[in-house]
C-alpha positions in Angstrom: -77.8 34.2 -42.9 -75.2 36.1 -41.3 -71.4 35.0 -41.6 -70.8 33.8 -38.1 -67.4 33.0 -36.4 -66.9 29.8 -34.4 -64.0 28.9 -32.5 -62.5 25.6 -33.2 -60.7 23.7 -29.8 -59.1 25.7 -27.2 -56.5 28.5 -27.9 -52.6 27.1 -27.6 -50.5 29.3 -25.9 -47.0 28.9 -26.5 -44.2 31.2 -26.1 -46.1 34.1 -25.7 -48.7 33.6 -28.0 -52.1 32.3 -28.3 -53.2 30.2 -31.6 -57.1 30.0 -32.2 -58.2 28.1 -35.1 -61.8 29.0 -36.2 -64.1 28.3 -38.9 -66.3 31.2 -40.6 -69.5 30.1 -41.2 -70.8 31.8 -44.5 -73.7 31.0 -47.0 -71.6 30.2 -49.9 -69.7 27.5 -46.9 -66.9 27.5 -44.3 -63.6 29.8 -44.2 -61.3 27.6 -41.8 -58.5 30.0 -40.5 -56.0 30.2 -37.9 -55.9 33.9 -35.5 -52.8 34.7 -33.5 -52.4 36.6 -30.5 -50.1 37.7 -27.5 -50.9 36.0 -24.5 -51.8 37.4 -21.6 -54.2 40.4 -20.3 -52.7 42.8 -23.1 -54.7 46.1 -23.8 -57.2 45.2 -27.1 -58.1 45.7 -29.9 -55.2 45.0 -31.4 -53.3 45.7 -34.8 -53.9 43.1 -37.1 -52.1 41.6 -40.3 -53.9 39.5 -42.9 -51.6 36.7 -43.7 -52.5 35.2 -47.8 -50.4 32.2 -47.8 -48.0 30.9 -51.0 -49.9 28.4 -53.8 -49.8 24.5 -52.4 -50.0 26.3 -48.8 -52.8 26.6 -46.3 -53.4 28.6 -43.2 -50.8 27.4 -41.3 -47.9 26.7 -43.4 -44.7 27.7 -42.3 -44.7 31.0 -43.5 -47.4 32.4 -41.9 -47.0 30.1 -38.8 -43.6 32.2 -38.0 -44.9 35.1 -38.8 -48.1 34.8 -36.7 -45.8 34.1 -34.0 -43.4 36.9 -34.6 -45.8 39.6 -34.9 -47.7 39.0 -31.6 -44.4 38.1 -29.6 -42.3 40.8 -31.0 -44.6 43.5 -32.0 -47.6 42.9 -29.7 -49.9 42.7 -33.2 -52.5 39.6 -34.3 -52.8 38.0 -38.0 -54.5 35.7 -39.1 -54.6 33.8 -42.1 -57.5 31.8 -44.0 -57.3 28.9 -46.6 -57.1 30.0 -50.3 -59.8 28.3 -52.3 -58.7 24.6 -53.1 -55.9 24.7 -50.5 -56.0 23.3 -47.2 -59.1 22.2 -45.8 -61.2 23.8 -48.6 -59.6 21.2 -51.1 -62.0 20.5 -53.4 -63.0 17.9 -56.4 -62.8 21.3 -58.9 -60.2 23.1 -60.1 -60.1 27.3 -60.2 -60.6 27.0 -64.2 -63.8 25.0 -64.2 -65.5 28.0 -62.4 -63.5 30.9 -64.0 -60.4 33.1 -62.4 -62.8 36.0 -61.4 -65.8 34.0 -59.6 -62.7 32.4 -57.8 -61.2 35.6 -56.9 -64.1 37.2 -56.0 -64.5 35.0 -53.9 -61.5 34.9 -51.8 -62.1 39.2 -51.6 -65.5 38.0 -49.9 -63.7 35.7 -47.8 -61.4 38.0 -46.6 -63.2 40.9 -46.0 -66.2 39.0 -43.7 -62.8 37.8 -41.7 -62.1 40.8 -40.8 -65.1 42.0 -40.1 -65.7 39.3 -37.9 -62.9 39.5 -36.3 -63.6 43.4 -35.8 -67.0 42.5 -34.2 -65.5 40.6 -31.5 -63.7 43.9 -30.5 -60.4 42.3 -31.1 -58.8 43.6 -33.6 -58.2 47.9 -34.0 -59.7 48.7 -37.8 -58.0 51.8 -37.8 -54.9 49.8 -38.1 -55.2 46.9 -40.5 -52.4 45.3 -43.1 -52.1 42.9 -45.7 -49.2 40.5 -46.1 -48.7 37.9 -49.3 -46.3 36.5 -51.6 -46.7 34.4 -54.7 -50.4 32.8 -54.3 -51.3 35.4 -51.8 -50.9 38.5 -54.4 -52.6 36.6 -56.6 -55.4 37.0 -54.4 -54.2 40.0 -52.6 -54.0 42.4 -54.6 -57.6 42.6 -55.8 -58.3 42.1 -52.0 -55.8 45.1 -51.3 -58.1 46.8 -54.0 -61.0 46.2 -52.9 -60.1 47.2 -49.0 -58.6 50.6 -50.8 -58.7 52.4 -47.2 -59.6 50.3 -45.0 -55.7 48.9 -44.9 -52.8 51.5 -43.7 -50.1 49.5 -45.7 -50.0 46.0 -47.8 -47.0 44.3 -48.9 -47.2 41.5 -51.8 -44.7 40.2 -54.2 -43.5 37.1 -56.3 -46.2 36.9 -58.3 -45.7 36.9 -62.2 -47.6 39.3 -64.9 -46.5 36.9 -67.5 -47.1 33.4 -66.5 -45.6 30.0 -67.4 -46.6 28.5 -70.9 -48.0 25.3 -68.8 -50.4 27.7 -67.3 -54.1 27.0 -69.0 -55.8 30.0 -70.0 -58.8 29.5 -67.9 -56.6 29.6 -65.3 -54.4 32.9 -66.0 -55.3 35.7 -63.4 -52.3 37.8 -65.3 -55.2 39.9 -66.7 -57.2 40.1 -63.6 -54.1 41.6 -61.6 -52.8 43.9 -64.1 -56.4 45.5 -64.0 -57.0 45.8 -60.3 -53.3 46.9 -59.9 -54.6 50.7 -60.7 -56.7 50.5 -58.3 -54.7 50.6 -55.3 -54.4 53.5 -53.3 -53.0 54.4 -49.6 -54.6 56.8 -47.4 -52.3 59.5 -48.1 -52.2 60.7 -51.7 -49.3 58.0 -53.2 -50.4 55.0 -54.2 -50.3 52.1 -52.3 -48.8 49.6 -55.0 -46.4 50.1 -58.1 -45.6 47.8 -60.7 -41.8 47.7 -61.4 -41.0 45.3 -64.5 -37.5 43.9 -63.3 -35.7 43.4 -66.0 -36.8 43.0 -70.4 -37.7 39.1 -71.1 -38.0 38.4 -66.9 -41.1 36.2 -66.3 -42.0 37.4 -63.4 -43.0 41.3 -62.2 -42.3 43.0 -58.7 -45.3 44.9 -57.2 -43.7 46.7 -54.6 -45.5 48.7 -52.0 -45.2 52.8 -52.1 -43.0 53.9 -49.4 -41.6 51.2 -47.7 -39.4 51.8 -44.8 -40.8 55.1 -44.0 -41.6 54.4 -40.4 -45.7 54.7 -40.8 -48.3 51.7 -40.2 -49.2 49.6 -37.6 -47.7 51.2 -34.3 -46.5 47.7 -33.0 -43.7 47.9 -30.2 -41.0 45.3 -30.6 -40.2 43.5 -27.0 -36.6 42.9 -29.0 -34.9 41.6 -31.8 -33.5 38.2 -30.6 -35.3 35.2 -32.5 -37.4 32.9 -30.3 -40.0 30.2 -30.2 -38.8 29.3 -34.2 -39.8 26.2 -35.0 -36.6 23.6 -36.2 -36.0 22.9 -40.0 
């Protein structure tokens, strides 16, 4: 069966944007994720940013909630973001060591690339101008995701993820090894690659992976409205 995309509700429209939760209907079972949008009869596709959310996140935790909202009201650019496996509403009786670090990764690469591809059918989103954004959890899946895309992303930022991983850590668990070997296998779509690994300091547990040329001015073409924060939530 083909993965198919349902929407989930209406879309809420707040501020400028438009929230639409959906649910990606695939063989090996449902991708719940939340798309975000600027309102209104803007010019599509559109730029679009993955969003891989933080360990004990989901789809719409506070992270990626803001920066849904920030991209499409500032920049005129959708994200969307998808649960991780065993977070949000994919929480599940199992844990991520009982079925091995690579099956779990693999599949959250699978998951991720039929979202956008999904998304890319509905002539929404522009797949000449795609990024990847995630921190902690969401390099831990997003950088073999990043690896796998290779070109099919113009830029990818991830970070606070550790190489060398807490003691309390099972080794079942451990996807140190798993990064560390898909790390290579970044590359950008000029001739740099995409992602470095920068130790920070000797006998620091945790390593920086910080994207090739940041700053530099090139990507996703978005056109801030301004600078002036808005729509925020409190707290």
């Amino acid at each position: 069966m083909a993965d198919t995309l349902h929407w989930v509700g209406e879309p809420v429209t707040d501020c400028g944007v438009a929230e639409r939760r959906f649910n990606l209907v695939r063989d090996t079972g449902l991708v719940p994720g939340v798309l975000w949008l600027p309102a209104g009869p803007y010019p599509y596709p559109k730029p679009l940013v993955l969003l891989g959310h933080g360990g004990s996140g989901h789809k719409r935790a506070a992270r990626q909630l803001g920066l849904g909202r920030w991209f499409a009201s500032k920049w005129d650019i959708a994200s969307v973001a998808i649960d991780g496996p065993f977070h949000g509403d994919r929480q599940r009786q199992d844990r991520p060591a009982a079925i091995g670090v690579d099956a779990v990764t693999d599949g959250m690469v699978d998951d991720w690339t039929a979202t956008l591809d999904a998304l890319i059918d509905l002539n929404l989103i522009d797949s000449g101008r795609v990024a990847y954004l995630g921190l902690s959890m969401g390099t831990r899946f997003g950088l073999p995701y990043v690896a796998a895309a290779n070109r099919r992303l113009c830029c990818a930022v991830l970070g606070k993820y550790g190489l060398l991983q807490s003691p309390v850590v099972s080794a079942p668990a451990d996807a140190a090894e798993r990064v560390a070997r898909d790390a290579p296998n970044q590359s950008s779509r000029g001739d740099e690659d995409l992602v470095r690994i920068r130790h920070r300091a000797p006998g620091t547990r945790r390593d920086q992976l910080a994207p090739a040329g940041v700053g530099s001015g090139g990507g996703l073409g978005g056109t801030a409205a301004d600078d002036e924060p808005g729509c925020e939530e409190e707290g």
